[in-house]
C-alpha positions as CSV (number, residue, x, y, z in Angstrom):
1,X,198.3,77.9,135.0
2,X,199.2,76.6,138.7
3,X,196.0,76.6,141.0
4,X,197.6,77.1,144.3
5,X,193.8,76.6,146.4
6,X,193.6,77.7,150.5
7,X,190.6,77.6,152.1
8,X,191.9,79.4,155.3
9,X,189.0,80.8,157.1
10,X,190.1,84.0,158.8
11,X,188.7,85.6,162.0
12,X,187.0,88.3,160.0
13,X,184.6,89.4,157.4
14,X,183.0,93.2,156.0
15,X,183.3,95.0,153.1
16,X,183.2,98.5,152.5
17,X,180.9,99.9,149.2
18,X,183.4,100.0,146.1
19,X,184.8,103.0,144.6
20,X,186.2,103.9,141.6
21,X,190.1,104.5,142.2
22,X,192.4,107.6,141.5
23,X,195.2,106.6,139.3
24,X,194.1,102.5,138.6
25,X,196.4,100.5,137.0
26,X,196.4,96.9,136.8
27,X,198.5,94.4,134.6
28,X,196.6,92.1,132.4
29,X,197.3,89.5,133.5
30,X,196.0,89.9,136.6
31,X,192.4,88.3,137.5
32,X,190.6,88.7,140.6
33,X,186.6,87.9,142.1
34,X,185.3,87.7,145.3
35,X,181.9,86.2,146.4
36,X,180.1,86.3,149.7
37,X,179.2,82.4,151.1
38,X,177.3,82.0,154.7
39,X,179.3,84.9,156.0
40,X,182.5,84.0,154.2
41,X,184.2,86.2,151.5
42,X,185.7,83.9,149.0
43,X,188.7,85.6,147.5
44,X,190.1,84.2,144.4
45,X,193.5,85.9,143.4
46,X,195.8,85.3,140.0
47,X,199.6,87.0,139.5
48,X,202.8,85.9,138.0
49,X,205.2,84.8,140.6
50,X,208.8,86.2,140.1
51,X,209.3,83.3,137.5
52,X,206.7,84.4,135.1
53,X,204.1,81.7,136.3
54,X,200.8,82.5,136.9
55,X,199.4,81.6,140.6
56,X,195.9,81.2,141.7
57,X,195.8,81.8,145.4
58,X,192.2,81.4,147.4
59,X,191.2,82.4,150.8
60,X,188.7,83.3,153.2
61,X,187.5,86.1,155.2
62,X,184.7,86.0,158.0
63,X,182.4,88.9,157.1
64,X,181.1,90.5,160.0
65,X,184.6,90.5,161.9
66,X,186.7,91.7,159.1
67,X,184.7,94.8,158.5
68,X,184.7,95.0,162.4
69,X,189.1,95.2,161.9
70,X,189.0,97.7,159.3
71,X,187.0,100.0,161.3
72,X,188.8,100.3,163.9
73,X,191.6,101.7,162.2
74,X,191.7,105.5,162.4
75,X,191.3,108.8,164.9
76,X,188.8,111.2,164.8
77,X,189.6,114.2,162.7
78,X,188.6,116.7,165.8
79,X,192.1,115.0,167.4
80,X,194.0,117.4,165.1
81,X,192.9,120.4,165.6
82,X,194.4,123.1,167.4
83,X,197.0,120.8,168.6
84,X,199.7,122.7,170.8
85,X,203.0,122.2,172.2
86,X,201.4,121.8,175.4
87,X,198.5,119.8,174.2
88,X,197.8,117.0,177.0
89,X,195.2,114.7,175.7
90,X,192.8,113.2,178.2
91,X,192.8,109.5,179.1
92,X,189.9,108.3,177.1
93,X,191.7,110.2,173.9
94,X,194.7,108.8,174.2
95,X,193.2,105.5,174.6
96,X,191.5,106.0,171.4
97,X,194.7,106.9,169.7
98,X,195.9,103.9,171.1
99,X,193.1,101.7,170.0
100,X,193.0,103.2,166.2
101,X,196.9,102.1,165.8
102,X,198.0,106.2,166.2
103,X,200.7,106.9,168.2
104,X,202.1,110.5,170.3
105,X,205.5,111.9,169.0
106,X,205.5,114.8,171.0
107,X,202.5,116.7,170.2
108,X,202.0,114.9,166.7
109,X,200.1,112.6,166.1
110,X,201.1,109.5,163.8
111,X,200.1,106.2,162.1
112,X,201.5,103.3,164.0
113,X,202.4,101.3,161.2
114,X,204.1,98.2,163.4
115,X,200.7,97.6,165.5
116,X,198.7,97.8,162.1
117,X,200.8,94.9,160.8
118,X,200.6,93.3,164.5
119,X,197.1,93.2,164.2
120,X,196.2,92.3,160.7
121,X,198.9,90.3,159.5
122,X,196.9,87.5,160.7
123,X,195.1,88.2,157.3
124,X,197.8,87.3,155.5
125,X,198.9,83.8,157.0
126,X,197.3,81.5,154.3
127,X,198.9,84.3,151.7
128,X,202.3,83.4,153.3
129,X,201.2,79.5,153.4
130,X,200.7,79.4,149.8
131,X,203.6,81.1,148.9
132,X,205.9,78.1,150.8
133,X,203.7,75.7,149.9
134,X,204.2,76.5,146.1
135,X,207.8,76.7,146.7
136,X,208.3,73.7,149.0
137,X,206.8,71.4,145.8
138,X,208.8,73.0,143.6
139,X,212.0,72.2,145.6
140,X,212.8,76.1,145.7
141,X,211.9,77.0,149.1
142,X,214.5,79.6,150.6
143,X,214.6,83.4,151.9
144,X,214.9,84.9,148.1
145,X,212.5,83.0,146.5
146,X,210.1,83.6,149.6
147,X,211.1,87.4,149.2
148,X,210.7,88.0,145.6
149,X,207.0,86.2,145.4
150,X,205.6,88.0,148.8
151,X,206.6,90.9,146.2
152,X,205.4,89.7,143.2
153,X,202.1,89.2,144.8
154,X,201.5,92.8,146.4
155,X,203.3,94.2,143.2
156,X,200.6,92.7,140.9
157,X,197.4,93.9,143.5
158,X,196.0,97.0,141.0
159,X,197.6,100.5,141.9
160,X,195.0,103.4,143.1
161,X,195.0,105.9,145.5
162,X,192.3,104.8,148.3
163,X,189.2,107.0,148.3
164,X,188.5,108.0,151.9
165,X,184.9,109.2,152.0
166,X,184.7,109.6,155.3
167,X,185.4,113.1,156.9
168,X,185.3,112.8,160.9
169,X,188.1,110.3,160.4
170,X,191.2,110.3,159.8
171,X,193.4,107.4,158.4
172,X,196.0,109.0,156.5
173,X,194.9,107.7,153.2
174,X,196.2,103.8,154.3
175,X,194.1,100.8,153.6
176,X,194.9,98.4,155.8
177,X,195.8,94.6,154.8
178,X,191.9,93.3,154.6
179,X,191.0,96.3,153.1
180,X,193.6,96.2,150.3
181,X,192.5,92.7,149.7
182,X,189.0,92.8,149.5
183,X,189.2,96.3,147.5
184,X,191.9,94.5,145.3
185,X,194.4,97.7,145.3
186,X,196.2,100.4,147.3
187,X,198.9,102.6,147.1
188,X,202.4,102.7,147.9
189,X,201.4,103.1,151.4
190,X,199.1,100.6,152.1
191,X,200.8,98.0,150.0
192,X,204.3,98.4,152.0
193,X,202.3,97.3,155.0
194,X,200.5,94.8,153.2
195,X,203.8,92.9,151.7
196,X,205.7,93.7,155.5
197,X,202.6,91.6,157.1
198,X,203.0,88.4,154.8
199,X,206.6,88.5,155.2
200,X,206.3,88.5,158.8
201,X,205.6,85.1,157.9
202,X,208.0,84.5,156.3
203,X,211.3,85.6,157.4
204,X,212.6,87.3,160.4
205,X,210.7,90.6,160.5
206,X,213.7,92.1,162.1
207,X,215.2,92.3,158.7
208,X,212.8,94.6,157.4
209,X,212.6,98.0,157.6
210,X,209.5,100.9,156.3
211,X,210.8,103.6,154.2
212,X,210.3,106.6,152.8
213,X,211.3,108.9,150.2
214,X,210.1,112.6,151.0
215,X,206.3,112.6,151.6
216,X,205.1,111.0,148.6
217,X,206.4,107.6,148.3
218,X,206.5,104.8,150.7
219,X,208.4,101.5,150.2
220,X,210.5,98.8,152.2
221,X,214.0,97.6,152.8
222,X,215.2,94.1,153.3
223,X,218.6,93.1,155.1
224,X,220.9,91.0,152.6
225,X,223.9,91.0,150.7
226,X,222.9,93.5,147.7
227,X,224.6,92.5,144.3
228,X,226.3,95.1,142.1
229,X,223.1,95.9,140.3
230,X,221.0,96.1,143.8
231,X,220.4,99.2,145.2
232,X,220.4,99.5,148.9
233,X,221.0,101.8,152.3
234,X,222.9,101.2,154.9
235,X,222.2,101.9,158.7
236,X,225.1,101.1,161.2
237,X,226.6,99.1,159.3
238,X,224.1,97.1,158.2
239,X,223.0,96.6,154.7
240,X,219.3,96.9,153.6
241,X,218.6,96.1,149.8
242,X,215.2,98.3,148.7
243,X,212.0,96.7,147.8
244,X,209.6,98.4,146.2
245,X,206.0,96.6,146.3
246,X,204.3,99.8,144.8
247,X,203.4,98.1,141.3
248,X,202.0,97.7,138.5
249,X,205.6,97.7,137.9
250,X,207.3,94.4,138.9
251,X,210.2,95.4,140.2
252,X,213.1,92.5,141.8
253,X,214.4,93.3,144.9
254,X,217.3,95.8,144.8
255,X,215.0,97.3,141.5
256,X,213.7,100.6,142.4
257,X,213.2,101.4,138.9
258,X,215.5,104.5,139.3
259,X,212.9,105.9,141.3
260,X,215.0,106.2,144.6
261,X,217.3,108.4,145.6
262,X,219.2,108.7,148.7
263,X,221.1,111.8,148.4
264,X,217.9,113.5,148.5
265,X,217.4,112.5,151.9
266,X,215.1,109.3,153.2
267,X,213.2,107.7,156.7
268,X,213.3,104.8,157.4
269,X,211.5,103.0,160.7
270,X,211.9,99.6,162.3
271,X,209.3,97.7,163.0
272,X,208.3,95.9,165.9
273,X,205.8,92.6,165.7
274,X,204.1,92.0,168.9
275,X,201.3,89.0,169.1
276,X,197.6,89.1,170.2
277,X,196.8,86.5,171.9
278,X,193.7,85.7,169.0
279,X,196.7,84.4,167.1
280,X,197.6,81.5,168.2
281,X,193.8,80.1,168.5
């Protein structure tokens, strides 16, 4: 085994009381702890890379702030009620929409998925390290290689449908990036946001899209050359290969593991990265 160790300290820390998943899988060779050091969570992470190699990966979480993030993820549930076409939301409720990464389309109101990745992909920065780190000593550093293990990585997090307690708020059943790691699974969902925010690191976000096949299964698509075998879509022109990051099954890009199909009609949305300024500190 290759011990891959990072001890990144992130901006944030908390963890939320464990629950027993709906649906858990997990491969077996997959091992995971975390432990709790003067206000640090110490994540310790091991998965097979997409050459059959198992990876340690370790990083750190600040406690207090990272339960702080996960928090503020999410609308109150009273925000969907008797919604009209001619609903106008106050100030202070649309700046709570704002604030809990929702956004307006029309009198709907939706999950922002490109400010939850602008806002927690920082989470994920010594994930993305270790992944070119491990493939700049091995001489194999390049967008494919960077590509498949990003995917390998969320792939092999345990599968489970997140168990959301809470009934004021509303999150749409998405964990978001911290949460996913300190929980150690997610669903298709949560895990598509999860593998988009570490390869925001990695190659040029503008190359990957979200999408979605009818309401149950979410997944992502990565612009490339697809190969005979690689299944993809195509949006003005422009090739996307699919990536699915669901797991337990570990699927290569272009693999959806005849799970997808497009005549049955798909979304897709483009994602747009901005920075906060905590970033770059």
């Amino acid at each position: 085994m290759k011990n891959i160790i990072f001890g990144f300290i992130f901006l944030s820390g908390g963890l939320v009381n464990a629950q027993t998943p709906k649906d858990y899988s997990c491969n077996e060779h997959v091992k995971y702890s975390m432990d709790t050091l003067n206000g640090q969570y110490r994540i310790t992470y091991t998965f097979k890379d997409q050459r059959e190699i198992l990876r340690t990966f370790k990083f750190n979480f600040e406690v207090a702030k990272t339960m702080k993030d996960i928090a503020r993820y999410g609308v109150p549930k009273s925000y969907f009620e008797n919604i009209s076409a001619t609903q106008q939301f106050s100030k202070g409720k649309k700046k709570t929409i704002k604030k809990g990464f929702y956004k307006l389309t029309g009198n709907f109101l939706k999950t922002d998925r490109s400010e939850l990745v602008s806002y927690y992909r920082l989470y994920c920065k010594a994930i993305a390290g270790g992944i070119i780190y491990t493939l700049l000593n091995e001489g194999c550093d390049n967008r494919a290689n960077r590509i498949e293990m990003a995917m390998k990585f969320v792939q092999d997090i345990p599968y489970g449908i997140p168990q959301i307690k809470d009934t004021t708020w509303e999150v749409y059943g998405i964990y978001t990036p911290p949460e996913v790691l300190i929980r150690m699974y997610g669903d298709c969902d949560s895990k598509a946001i999860l593998c988009v925010s570490i390869l925001s690191y990695l190659i040029n976000i503008k190359d990957v899209l979200f999408l979605y096949q009818g309401h149950d299964h979410a997944l992502i698509a990565i612009k490339g050359t697809p190969t005979t075998k690689q299944k993809y879509i195509e949006i003005n022109k422009i090739k996307y290969i699919i990536a699915d990051v669901t797991g337990p099954d570990r699927l290569d890009l272009g693999d959806d593991g005849n799970k997808f199909d497009a005549s049955v009609g798909y979304k897709v949305e483009k994602i747009k990265v901005k920075r906060y300024w905590w970033h770059d500190v």
